[in-house]
DOZAGU-584282 format. One record per residue (C-alpha): y, x, z; residue number from 1. Coordinates in nm, 3 decimals, decimal comma, always signed. Layout:
# residues N
         y         x         z   num
         Y         X         Z   NUM
...
END
This chain:
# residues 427
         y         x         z   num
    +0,000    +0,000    +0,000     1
    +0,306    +0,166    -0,086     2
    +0,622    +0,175    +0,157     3
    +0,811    -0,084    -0,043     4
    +0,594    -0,323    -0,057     5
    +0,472    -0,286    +0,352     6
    +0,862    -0,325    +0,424     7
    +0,893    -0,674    +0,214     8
    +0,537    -0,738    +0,434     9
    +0,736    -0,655    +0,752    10
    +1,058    -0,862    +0,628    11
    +0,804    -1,181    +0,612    12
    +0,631    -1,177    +0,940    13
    +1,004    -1,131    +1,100    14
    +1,157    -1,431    +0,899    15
    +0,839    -1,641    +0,966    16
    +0,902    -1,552    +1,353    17
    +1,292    -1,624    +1,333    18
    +1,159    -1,953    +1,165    19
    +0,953    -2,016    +1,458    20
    +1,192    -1,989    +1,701    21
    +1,452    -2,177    +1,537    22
    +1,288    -2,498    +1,478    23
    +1,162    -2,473    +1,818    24
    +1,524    -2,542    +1,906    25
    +1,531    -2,828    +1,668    26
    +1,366    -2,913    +1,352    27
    +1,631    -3,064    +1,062    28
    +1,350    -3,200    +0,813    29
    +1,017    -3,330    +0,839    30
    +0,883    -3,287    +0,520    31
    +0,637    -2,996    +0,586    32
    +0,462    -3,248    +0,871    33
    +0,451    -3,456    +0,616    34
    +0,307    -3,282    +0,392    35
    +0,037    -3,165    +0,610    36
    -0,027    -3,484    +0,776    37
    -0,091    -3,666    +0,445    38
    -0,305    -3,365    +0,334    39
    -0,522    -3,332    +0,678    40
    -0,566    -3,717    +0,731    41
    -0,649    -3,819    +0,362    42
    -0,430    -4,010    +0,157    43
    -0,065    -4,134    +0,230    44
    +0,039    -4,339    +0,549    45
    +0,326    -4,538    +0,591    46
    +0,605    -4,506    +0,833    47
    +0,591    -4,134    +0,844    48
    +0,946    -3,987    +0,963    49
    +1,155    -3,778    +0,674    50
    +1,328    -3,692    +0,970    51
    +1,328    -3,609    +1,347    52
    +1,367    -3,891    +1,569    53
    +1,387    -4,023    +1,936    54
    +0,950    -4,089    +2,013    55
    +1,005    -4,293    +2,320    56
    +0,677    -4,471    +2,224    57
    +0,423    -4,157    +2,216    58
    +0,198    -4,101    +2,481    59
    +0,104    -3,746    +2,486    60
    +0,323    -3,520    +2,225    61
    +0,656    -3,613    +2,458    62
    +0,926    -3,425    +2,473    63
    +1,315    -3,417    +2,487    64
    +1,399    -3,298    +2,155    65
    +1,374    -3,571    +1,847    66
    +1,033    -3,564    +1,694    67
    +0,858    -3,602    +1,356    68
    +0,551    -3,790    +1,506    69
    +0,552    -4,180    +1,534    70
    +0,291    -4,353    +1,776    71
    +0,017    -4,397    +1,518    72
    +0,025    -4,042    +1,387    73
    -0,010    -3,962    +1,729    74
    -0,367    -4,179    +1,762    75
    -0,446    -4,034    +1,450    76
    -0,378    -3,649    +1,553    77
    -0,629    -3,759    +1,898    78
    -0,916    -3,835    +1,614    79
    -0,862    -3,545    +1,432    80
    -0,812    -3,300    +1,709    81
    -1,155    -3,449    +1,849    82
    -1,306    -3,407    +1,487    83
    -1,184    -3,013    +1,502    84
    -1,312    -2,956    +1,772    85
    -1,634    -3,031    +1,701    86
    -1,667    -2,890    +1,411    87
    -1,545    -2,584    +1,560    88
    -1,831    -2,615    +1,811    89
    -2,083    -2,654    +1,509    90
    -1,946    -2,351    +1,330    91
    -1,972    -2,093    +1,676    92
    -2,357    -2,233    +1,706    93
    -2,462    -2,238    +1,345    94
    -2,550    -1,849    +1,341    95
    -2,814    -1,951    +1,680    96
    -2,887    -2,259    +1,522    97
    -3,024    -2,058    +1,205    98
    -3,193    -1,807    +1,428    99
    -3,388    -2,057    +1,619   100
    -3,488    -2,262    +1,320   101
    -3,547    -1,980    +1,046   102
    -3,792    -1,872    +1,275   103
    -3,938    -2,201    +1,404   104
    -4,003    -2,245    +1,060   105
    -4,141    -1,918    +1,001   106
    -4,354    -1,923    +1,299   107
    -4,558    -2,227    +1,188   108
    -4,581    -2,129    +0,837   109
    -4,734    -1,787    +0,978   110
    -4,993    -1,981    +1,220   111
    -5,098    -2,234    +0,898   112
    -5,160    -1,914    +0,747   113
    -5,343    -1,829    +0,987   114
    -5,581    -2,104    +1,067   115
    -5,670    -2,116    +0,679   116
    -5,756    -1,748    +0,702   117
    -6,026    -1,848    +1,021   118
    -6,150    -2,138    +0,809   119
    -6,216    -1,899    +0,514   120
    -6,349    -1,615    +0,671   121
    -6,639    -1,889    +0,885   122
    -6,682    -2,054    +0,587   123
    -6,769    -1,717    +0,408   124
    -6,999    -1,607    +0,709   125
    -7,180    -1,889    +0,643   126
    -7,236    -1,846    +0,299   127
    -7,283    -1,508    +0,279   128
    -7,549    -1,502    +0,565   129
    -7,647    -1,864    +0,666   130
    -7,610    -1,965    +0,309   131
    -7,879    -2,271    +0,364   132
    -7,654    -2,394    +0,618   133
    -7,300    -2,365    +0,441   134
    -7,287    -2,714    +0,320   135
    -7,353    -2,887    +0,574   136
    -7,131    -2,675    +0,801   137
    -6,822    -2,682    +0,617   138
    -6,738    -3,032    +0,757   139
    -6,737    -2,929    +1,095   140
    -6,571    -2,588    +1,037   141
    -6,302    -2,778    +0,899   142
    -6,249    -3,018    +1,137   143
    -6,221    -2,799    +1,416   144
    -5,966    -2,596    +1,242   145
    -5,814    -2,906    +1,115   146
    -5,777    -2,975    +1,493   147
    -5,649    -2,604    +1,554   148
    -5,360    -2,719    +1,386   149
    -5,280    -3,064    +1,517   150
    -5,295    -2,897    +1,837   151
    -5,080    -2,574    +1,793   152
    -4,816    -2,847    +1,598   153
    -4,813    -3,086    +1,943   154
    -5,075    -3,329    +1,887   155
    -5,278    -3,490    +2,149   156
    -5,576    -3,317    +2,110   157
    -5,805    -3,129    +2,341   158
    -5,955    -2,762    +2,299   159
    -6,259    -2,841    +2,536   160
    -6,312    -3,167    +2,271   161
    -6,269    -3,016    +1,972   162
    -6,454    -2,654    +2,093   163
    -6,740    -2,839    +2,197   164
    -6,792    -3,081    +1,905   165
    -6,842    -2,799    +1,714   166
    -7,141    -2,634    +1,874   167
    -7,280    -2,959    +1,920   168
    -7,257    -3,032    +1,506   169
    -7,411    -2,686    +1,461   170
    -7,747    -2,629    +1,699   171
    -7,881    -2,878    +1,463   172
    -7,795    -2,670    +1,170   173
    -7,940    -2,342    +1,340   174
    -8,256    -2,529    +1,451   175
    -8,362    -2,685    +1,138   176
    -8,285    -2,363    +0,943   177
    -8,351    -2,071    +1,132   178
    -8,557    -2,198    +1,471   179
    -8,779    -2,463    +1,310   180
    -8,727    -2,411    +0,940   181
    -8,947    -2,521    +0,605   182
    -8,936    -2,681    +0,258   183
    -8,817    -3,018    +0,430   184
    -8,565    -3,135    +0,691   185
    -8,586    -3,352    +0,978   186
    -8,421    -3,715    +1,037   187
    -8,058    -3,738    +1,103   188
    -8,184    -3,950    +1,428   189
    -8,352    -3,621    +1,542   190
    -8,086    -3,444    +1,450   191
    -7,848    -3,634    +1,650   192
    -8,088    -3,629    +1,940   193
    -8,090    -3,270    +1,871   194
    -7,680    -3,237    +1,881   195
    -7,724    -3,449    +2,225   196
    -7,907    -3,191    +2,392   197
    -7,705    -2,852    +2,330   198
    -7,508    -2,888    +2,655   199
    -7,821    -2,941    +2,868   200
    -8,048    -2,671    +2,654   201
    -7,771    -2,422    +2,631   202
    -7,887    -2,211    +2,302   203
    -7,556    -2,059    +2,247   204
    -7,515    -1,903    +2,558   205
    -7,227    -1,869    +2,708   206
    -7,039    -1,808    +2,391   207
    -6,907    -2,153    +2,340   208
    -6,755    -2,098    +2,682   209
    -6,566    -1,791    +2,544   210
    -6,484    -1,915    +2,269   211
    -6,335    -2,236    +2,463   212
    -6,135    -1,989    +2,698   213
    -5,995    -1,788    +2,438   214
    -5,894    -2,081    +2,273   215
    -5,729    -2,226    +2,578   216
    -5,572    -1,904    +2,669   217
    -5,439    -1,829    +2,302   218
    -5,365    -2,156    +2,131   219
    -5,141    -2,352    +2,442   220
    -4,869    -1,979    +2,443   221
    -4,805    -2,051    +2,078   222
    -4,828    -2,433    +2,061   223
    -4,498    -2,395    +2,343   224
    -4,331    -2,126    +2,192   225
    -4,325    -2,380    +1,919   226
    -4,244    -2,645    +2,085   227
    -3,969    -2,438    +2,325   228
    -3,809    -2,351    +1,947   229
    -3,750    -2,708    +1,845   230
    -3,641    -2,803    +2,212   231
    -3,373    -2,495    +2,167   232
    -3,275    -2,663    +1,838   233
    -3,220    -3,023    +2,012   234
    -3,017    -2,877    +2,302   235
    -2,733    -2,668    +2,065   236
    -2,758    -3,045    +1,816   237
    -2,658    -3,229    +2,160   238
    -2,384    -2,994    +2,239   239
    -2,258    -2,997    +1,880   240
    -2,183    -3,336    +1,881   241
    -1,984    -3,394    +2,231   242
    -1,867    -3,692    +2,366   243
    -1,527    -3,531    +2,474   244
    -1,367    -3,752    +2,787   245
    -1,014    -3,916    +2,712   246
    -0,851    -3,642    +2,936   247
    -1,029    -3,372    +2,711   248
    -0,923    -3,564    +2,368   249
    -0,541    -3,581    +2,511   250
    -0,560    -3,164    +2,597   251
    -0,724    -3,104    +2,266   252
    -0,430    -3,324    +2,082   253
    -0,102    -3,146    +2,288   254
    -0,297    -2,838    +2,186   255
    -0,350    -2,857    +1,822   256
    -0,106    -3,101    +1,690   257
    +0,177    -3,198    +1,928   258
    +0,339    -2,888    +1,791   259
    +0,350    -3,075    +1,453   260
    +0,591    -3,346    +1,591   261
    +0,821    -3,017    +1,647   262
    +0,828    -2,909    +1,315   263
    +0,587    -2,626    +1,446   264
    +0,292    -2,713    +1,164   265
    +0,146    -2,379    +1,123   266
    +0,196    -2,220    +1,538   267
    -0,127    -2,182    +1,704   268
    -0,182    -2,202    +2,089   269
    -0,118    -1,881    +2,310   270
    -0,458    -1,747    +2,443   271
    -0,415    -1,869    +2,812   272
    -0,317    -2,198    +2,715   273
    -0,599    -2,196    +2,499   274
    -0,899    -2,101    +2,765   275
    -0,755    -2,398    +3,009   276
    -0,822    -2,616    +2,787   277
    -1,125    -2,559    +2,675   278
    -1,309    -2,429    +2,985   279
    -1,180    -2,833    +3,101   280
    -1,333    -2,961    +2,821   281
    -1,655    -2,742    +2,779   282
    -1,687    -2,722    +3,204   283
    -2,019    -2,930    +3,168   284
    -2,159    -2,701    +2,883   285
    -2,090    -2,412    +3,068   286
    -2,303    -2,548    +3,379   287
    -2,599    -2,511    +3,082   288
    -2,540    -2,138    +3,081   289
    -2,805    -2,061    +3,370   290
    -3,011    -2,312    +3,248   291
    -3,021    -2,161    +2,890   292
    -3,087    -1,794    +3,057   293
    -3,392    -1,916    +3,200   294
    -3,505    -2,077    +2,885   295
    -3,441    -1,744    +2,704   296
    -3,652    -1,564    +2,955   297
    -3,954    -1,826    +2,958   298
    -4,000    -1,718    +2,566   299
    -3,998    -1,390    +2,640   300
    -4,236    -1,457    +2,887   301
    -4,442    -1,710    +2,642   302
    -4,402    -1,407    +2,396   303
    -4,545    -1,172    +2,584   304
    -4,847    -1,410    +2,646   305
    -4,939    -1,379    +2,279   306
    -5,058    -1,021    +2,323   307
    -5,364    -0,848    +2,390   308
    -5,768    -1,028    +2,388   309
    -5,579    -1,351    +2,352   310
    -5,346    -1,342    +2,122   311
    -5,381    -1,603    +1,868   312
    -5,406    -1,356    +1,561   313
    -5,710    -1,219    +1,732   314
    -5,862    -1,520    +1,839   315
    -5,886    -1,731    +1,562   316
    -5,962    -1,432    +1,257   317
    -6,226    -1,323    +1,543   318
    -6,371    -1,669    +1,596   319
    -6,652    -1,586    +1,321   320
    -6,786    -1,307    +1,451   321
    -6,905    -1,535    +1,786   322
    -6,993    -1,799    +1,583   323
    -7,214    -1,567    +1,401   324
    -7,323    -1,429    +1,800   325
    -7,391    -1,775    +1,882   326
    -7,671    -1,809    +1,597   327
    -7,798    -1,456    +1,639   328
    -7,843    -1,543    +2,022   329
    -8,030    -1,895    +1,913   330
    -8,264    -1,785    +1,655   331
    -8,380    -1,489    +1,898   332
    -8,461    -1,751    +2,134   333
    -8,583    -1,982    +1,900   334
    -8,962    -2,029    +2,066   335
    -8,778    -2,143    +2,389   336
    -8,528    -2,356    +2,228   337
    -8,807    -2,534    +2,030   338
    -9,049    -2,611    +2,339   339
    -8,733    -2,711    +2,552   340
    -8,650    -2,968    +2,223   341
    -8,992    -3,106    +2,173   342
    -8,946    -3,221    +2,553   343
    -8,650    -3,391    +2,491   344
    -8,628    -3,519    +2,128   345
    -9,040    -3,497    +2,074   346
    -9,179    -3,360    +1,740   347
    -8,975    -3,395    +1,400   348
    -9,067    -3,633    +1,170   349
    -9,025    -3,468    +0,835   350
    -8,951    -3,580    +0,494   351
    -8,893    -3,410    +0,169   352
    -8,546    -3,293    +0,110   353
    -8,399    -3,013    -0,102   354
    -8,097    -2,806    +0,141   355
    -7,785    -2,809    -0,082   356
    -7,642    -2,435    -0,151   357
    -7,326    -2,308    -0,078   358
    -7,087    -2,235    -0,357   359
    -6,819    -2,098    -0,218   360
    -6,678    -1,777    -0,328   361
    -6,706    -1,544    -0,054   362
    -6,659    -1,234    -0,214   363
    -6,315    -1,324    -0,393   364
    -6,184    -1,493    -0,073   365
    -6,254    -1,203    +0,139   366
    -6,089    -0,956    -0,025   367
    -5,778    -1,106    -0,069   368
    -5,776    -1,202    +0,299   369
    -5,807    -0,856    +0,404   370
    -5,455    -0,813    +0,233   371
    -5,318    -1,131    +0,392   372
    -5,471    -1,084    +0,772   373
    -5,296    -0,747    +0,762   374
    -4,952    -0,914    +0,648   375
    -5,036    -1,185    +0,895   376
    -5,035    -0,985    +1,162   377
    -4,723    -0,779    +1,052   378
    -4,519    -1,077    +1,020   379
    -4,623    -1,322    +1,315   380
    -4,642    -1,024    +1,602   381
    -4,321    -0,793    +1,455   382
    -4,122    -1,128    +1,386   383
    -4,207    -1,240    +1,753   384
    -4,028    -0,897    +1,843   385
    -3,737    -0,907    +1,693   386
    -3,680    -1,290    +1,705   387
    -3,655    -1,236    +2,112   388
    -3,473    -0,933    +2,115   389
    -3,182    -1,110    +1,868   390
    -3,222    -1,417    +2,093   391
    -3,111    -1,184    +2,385   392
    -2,774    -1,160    +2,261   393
    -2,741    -1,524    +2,312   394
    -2,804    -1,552    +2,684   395
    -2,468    -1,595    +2,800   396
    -2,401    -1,826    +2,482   397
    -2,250    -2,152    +2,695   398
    -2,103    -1,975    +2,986   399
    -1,902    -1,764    +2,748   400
    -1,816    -2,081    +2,495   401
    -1,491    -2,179    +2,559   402
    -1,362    -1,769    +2,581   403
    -1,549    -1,717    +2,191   404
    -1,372    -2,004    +2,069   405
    -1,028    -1,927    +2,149   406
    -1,102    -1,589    +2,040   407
    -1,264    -1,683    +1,692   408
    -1,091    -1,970    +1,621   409
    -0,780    -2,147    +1,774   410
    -0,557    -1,900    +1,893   411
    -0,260    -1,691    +1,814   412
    -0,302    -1,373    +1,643   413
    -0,159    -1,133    +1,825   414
    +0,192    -1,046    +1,802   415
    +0,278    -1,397    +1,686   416
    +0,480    -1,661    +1,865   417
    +0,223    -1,923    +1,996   418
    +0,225    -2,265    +2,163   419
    +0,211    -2,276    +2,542   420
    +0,186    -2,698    +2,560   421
    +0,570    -2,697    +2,533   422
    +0,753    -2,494    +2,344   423
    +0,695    -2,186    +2,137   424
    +0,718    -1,880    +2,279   425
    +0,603    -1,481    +2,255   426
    +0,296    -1,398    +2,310   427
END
């Protein structure tokens, strides 16, 4: 910038002061409130002042000096200065709003992932070493990750329901093909008899237990932290849209616009002026401030939950390897589990039936999940990581609301002359 050009820069900001203070001892025309009022509010009104003029009808922009403001512009400045404020509430939150809901989003789209990866990978254990058995269990593999999901995304499903139903659909599998198998297949009434007994006969050991308390342990961390990301979205919605009290709406309109019925269109209020009256307005959302530290410190803890033997990741791309325990551990005990079955169901009564083959690729799938798992596990754990530390610079968000607004948005620069509820003055 040369120095010609920074002195002409110098010459404005002094005139625009000089301007300041003169019509702050009495405005001649009101033509610029004019203008902005018609712009700001939409459309012409009638009645508006060309002129200052005795107000002895307004309510809240009094003063002794004539005025460009008639009693309806007034009510119409309270709207507005309500309508300002909140969307200078919205704009402050929108950068933790977008935090919180990127990675909501980002988090569920990570654990679908994720549950169609454990799907794939028992569906391809099955076919690639059970492969008699693959049909038949691909409907309850499926539902049980089906209900993986429903739980994880807040339905009301239970673990111990869905964990169990599971082993319960397959010992009849496991018995017909590897314990008792042949050229035909028993009656689905011995089967079911057979599904009745696993609890009381036991063949899986105590896997189904595991399996059942790694679920519990890894899927109820990650179904809150989803559910604590979507309550963190509803709290900063609620405080976006404020009900401001009539004492609040007539401090917000003195601040903002009764300067306009002095001619003083473009003045901004001084700082101080500023925090009292928005700490009175935003007192109740400030009173959030401990609640929303707490809140910020449960997901850390709910984040740090997600680590280690039961972190989901683990858990559910691990879940194949004790299903495939669970039939190892049955067939080796197969003579038992037959005698203990003849007691309770009897002896089978067989007829002819071909076992349908599996035909699922297992081979193509499982390569390309090797890829995904790995970038699975990159995103879900490292975006975890730096989702909480960014949502750390957000803990004293409300307490600190009405000082970052003031700041950011409605006051003075510094240097210029500013509104202290009265008058113009220095800063």
């Amino acid at each position: 910038m040369g120095a010609q050009t920074w002195r002409v820069g110098s010459r404005c900001l002094l005139l625009l002061a000089l301007v300041g203070s003169v019509r702050s001892e009495g405005v001649q025309s009101c033509e610029e409130v004019r203008k902005l009022f018609q712009g700001r509010l939409v459309g012409p009104v009638k009645g508006l002042p060309d002129s200052p003029r005795a107000g002895p009808d307004l309510q809240v922009c009094t003063a002794k000096k004539p005025t460009c403001c008639t009693k309806k512009m007034e009510e119409r400045y309270q709207v507005v200065a309500r309508q300002d404020m909140q969307q200078v509430l919205q704009t402050s939150s929108s950068t933790l709003k977008f935090l919180i809901s990127r990675n909501a989003a980002a988090f569920q789209e990570t654990l679908e992932t994720l549950i169609r990866q454990a799907e794939n990978y028992t569906s391809i254990l099955f076919c690639n070493t059970y492969r008699n058995m693959a049909l038949e269990a691909a409907a309850s593999t499926q539902e049980l990750f089906t209900d993986v999901g429903l739980y994880l995304f807040g339905a009301d499903v239970n673990p111990e329901e869905f964990v169990n139903r599971f082993f319960d659909s397959l010992f009849p599998l496991v018995y017909n093909h590897l314990i008792n198998p042949g050229v035909t297949d028993s009656s689905l009434e011995y089967s079911e008899c057979i599904r009745m007994a696993r609890r009381d006969i036991s063949p899986f050991g105590n896997i189904p237990k595991r399996v059942l308390g790694q679920m519990g342990r890894s899927l109820l961390p990650s179904r809150t932290f989803l559910q604590a990301l979507n309550l963190g979205i509803e709290v900063i919605n609620t405080t976006d849209h404020l009900h401001f009290s009539k004492e609040c709406g007539r401090a917000l309109l003195r601040m903002q616009y009764c300067p306009h019925c002095q001619g003083l269109a473009l003045t901004k209020p001084c700082m101080g002026y500023c925090l009292n009256v928005l700490r009175g307005c935003l007192a109740h959302v400030a009173e959030l401030n401990s609640h929303w530290h707490v809140y910020i410190r449960s997901l850390e803890e709910l984040s740090d939950a997600m680590h280690g033997t039961y972190d989901i990741e683990h858990v559910l791309l691990n879940f194949h390897l004790l299903v495939n325990d669970a039939v190892m551990q049955a067939h080796l005990d197969g003579q038992k589990l037959s005698e203990q079955v003849n007691k309770i169901c009897g002896r089978p009564v067989r007829t002819p039936t071909q076992s349908p083959r599996c035909s699922f690729d297992g081979s193509k799938e499982k390569h390309g999940m090797k890829i995904s798992i790995r970038n699975g596990e990159e995103t879900l754990a490292n975006r975890r990581k730096e989702f909480i530390n960014s949502l750390r610079l957000y803990r004293t968000f409300y307490g600190g609301l009405a000082d970052q607004l003031c700041a950011n948005e409605l006051d003075a620069a510094d240097g210029l002359p500013c509104w202290n509820g009265e008058d113009i003055v220095k800063r």
